[in-house]
N, C-alpha and C positions, 0 to 999 in steps of 0.2 A: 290335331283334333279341333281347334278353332278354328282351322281352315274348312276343315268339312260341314264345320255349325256354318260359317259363314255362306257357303256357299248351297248348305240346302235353304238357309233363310234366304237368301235373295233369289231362289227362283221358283218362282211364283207367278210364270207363264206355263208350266207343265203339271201334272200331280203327281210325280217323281220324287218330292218330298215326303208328300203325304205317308207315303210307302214308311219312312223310317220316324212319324210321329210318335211320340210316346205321351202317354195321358193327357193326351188334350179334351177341354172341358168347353171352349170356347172363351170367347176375349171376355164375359161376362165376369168369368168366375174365375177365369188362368190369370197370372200376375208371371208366368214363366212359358218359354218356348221350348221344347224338347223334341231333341230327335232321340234315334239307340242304334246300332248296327254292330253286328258284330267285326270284331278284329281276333283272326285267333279261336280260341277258348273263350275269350273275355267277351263279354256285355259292353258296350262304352255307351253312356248316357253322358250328354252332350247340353246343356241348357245355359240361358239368359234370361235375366230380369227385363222387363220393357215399362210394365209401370210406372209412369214420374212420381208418384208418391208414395212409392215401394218406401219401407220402413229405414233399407240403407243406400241413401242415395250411390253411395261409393261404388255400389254392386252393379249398377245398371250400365250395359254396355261391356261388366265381365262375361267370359265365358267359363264356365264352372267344369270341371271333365272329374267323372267317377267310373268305377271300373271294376266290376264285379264278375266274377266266371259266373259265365252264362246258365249252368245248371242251378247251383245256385238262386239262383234269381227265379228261374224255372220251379223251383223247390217254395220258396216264399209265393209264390204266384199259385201254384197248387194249396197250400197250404191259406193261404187265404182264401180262396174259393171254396174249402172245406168248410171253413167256418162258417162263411157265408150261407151255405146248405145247412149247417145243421139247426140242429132244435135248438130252441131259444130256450136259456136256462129258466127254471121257474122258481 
């Protein structure tokens, strides 16, 4: 799974990465790089810290793997969006 972080990070002569970006906000406001691609069932989300003043130096340069069945995830995604839509409580 680090091999696949690594190597959609380094290519950045095609937009082949872009394809598997997950919550990118821009270098303004991200302090992490993320991709997600499925394996499976599974969701695999893929990220790194790049920041030098990230909070724990120790992290920068790890690659972090989480792994969620993809419905799941699917379900939290909807369900956010719901709320998003609804009335604002008063």
């Amino acid at each position: 799974m680090e091999e696949i972080f690594r190597l959609l990070l380094a290519d950045d002569e095609t937009d082949f990465r872009e394809q598997f970006q997950l919550m990118h906000w821009g270098e303004t406001v991200d302090n992490v790089t993320s991709y997600a691609y499925l394996d499976g069932d599974d969701l695999m989300i893929v990220f790194s810290y790049w920041r030098a003043e990230h909070p724990f130096p120790e992290d920068l340069g790890e690659v972090f793997v989480a792994r969620i069945p993809a419905d799941e995830f699917t379900a939290v995604l909807d369900r956010a969006a719901d709320l998003l839509d609804a009335e604002p409580v008063r």
